[in-house]
C-alpha positions as CSV (number, residue, x, y, z in Angstrom):
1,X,127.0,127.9,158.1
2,X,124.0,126.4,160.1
3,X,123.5,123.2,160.3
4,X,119.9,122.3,160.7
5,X,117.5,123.2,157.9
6,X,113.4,122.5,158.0
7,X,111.4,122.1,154.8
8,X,108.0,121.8,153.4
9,X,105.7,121.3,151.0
10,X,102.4,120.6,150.3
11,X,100.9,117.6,149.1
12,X,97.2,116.9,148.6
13,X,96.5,119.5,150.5
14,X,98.9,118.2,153.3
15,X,102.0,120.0,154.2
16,X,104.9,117.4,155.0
17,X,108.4,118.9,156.2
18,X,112.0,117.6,156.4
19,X,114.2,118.3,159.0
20,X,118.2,117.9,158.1
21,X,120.7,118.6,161.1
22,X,124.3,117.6,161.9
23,X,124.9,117.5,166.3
24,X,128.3,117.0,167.3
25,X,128.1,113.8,169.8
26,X,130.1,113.0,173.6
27,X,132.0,110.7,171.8
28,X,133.4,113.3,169.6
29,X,131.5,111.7,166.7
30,X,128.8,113.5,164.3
31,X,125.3,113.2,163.8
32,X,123.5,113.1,161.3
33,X,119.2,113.4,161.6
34,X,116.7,113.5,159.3
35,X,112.7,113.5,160.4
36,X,110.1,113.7,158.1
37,X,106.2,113.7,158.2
38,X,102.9,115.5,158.1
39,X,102.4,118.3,160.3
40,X,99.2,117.0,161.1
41,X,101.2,114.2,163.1
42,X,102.4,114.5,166.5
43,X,105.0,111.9,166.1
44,X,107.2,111.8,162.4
45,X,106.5,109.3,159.7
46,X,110.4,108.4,160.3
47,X,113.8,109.6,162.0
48,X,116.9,108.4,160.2
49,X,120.4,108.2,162.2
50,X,123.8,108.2,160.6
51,X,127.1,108.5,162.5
52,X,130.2,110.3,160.9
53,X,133.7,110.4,162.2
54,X,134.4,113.3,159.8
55,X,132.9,116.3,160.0
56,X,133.1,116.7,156.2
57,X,131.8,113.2,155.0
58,X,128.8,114.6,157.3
59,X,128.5,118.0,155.4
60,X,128.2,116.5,152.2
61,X,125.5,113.7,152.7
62,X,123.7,116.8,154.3
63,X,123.8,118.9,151.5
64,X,123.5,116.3,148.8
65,X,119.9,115.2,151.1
66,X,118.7,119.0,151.1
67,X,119.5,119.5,147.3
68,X,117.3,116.2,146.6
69,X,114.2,117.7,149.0
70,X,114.6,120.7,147.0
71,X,114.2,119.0,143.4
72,X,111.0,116.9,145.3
73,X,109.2,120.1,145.7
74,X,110.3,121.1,149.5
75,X,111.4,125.0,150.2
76,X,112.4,126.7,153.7
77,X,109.5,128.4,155.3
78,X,109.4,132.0,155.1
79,X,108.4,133.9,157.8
80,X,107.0,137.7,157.2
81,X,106.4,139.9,159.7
């Protein structure tokens, strides 16, 4: 499974997205990143950093934060060629 997802929606005719990934640090510790904003914005609204020593416990506060994007409004991007 991949760990780093993107979302977006619109809002007011603004698209905002949500970006959810899980990096594995030096230390041997995990990390956990969300970044939201407008992508009319060079820099995001906000970044939020959360250190796991279990893989798992990292896995689940991702999943449980993508599942509350989803019910907000926010879907993957799909690309057609």
């Amino acid at each position: 499974m991949q760990y780093r997802k993107s979302l977006y929606r619109e809002v007011e005719h603004r698209t905002r997205y949500y970006n959810v990934s899980i990096y594995l640090t030096l230390f041997g510790d995990y990390l956990l990143t969300k970044e939201y904003g407008s992508v009319k914005n060079k820099k995001p609204t906000g970044v939020v950093l959360k250190y796991f020593n279990d893989f798992n416990e990292a896995v689940k506060l991702f999943e449980k934060t993508l599942k509350e994007k989803r019910k907000k409004g926010y879907s993957e991007l799909i690309y057609s060629s």
